[in-house]
C-alpha positions in Angstrom: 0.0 0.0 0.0 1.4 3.4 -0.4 1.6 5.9 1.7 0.9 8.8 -0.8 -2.0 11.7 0.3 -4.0 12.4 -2.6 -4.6 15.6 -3.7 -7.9 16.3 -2.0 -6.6 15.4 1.3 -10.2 13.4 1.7 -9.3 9.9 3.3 -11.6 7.4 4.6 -11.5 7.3 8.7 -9.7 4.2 9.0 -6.4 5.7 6.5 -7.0 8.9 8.4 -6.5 7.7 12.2 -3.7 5.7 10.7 -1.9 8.7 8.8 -2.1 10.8 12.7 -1.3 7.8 14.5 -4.5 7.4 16.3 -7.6 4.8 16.5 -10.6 5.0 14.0 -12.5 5.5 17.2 -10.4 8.3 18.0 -11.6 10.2 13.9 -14.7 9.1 15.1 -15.2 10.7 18.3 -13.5 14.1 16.2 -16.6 13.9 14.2 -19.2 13.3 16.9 -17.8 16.0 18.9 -18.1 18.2 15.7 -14.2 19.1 15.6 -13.9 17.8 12.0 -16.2 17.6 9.1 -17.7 14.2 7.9 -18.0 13.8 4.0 -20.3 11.1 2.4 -19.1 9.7 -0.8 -21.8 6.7 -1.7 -21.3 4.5 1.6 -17.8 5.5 3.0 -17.8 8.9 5.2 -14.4 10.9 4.1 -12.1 13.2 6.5 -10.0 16.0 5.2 -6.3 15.5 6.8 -6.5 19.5 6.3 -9.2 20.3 9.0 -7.4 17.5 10.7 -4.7 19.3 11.0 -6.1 22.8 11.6 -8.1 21.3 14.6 -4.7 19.7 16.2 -3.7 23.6 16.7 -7.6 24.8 17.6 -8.7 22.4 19.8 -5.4 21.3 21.6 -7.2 19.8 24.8 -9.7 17.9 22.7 -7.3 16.6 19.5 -3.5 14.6 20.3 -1.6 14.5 17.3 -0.4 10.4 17.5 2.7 11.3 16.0 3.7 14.0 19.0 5.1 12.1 22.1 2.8 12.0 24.5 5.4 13.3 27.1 7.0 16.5 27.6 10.5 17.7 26.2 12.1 17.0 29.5 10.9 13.7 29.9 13.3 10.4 30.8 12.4 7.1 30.0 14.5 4.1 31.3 14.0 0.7 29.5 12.3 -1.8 32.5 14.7 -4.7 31.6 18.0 -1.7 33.2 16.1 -1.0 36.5 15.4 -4.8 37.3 18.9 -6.0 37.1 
């Protein structure tokens, strides 16, 4: 499969959650909540990566961008096989 956007920037739900990292559920919820737009095309209901994107910077406490650590700049992580031994 590629991983090419087309031009529209109109993906089904389930490319969309997995181009931001996220779970369908996740795009779904989005929609429900009415951060993002739904489009019908025949049966599939299309997202636009662009409004997507606009609502990661809008609605910060409501939309995670999965490809943004979830932790801040300063945190430390150790591996849990180094503190056991």
């Amino acid at each position: 499969m590629s991983n090419t956007i087309p031009p529209s920037r109109k993906l089904s739900i389930f490319l969309a959650a997995q181009h931001v990292h996220v779970n369908e559920r996740t795009v779904e919820r989005w929609l429900g909540a009415g951060l993002i737009v739904g489009y019908v095309d025949g049966k599939n209901v299309l997202v636009d990566l662009d409004e997507i994107e606009a609502g990661f910077r809008l609605y910060p406490q409501h939309m995670r961008d999965g490809r943004r650590p979830k932790f801040g700049p300063n945190v430390r992580l150790v591996p849990l096989s180094k503190v056991e031994q």
